[in-house]
N, C-alpha and C positions, 0 to 999 in steps of 0.2 A: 587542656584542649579536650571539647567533649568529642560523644561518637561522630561522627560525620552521618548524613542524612542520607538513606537510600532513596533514589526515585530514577524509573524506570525513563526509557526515550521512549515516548508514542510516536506510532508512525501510522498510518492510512494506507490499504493499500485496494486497486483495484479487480475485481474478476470482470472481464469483459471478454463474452464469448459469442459467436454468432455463426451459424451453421456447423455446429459440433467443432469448433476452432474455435482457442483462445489467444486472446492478445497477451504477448509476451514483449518485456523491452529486452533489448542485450547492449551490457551496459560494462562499462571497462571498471577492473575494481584493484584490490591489490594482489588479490589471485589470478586476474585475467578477466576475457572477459567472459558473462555471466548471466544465465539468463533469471530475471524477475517479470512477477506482475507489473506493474504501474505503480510504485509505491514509494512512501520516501515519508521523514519527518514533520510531524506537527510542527507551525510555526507558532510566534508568541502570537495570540490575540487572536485566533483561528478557531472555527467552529472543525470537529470532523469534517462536519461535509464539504465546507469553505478547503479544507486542506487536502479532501481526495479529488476535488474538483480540480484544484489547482496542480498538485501531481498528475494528475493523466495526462491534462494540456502540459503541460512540461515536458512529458515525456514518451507524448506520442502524438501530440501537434494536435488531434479532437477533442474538441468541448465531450466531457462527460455527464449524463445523466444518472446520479444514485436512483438504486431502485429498492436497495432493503440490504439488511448486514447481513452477513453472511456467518460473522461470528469475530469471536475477541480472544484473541492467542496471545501467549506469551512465552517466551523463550529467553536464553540465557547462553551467552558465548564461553565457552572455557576460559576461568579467571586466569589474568596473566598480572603477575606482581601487585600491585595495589588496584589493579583494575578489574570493575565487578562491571558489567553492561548486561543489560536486561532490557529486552524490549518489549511494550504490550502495545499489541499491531490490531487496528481496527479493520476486518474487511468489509469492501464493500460489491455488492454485484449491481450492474449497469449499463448502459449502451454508449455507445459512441457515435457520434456526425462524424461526417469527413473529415479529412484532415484540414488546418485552418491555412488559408493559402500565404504565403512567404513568411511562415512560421517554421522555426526549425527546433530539432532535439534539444534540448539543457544538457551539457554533459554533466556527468560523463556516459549517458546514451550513444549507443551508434548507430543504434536500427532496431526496427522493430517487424515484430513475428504472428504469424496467425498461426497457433499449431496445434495439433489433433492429441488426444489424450495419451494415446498411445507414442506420439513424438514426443511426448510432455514427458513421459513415463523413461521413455528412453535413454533421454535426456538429462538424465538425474545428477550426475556428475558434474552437470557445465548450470546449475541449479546455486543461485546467491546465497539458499538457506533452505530446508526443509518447509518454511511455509510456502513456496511456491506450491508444492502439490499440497500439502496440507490445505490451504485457503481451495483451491479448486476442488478438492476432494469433496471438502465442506461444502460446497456446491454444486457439484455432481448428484451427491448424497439430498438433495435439495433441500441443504438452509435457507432459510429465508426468512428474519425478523424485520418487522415495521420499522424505519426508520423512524417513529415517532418512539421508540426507545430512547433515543438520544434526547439530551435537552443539555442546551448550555447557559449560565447564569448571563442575563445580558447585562449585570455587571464589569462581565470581561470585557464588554464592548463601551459602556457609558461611562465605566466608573463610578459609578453608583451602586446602591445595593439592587436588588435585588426584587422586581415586581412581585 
């Protein structure tokens, strides 16, 4: 039996902020519930932005607009018996339409929050993971790289190689 293959979960996650308040989901977990960005797992066959786009509307009912990353993190949960989880979380900053009408949360969401830095700050306890402020920080700080940083093989799309 050889080594087993490290590879990390990617996940997407959103900073969407408007009038010095950010959009925050609160979301039931196995701690309780929790407050996050708008973020959640890359799916098979998924561009990032195809995958942050679809996370926001999942879990806050508005179409998203990316506007530029905001940075690329990674982090790692304290290993428990054979299990090693690592996650590298793409952020993105962007705006949001309205809510989409008789659209509802995806759980496990239960609501969502507009809240001030200093409620964000306060708040740190009832926090999914340290990148909730980390990714806002990162934005605060004003990150902002061109989404034309990213590019995906459209391979992953055709099955074919590779233009």
């Amino acid at each position: 039996m050889g080594a087993s293959r490290w590879k990390p979960n990617v996940t997407v996650a959103a900073v969407i902020e408007r009038d010095g308040r950010f959009l925050l989901v609160e979301e039931m977990t196995s701690r309780g519930l929790r407050l996050n960005t708008p973020a959640g797992h890359l799916e098979a066959g998924e561009s990032l932005l195809d995958g942050v786009v679809r996370e926001v509307l999942e879990e806050t009912m508005r179409p998203f607009q990316p506007q530029a990353l905001v940075g690329i993190q990674m982090g790692r949960l304290p290993p428990r018996g054979d299990e090693d989880i690592t996650f590298l979380r793409f952020a993105f900053a962007g705006t949001v339409a309205e809510p989409v009408p008789g659209r509802v949360y995806d759980s496990p969401v239960v609501a969502n929050h507009w809240l001030s830095w200093d409620e964000l700050r306060a708040s740190r306890e009832r926090h999914r993971s340290h990148f909730v402020l980390d990714s806002i920080g990162l934005y605060r700080a004003g990150q902002r790289h061109p989404l034309e940083l990213l590019h995906t093989d459209p391979s992953v799309y055709t099955g074919g190689p590779a233009a």
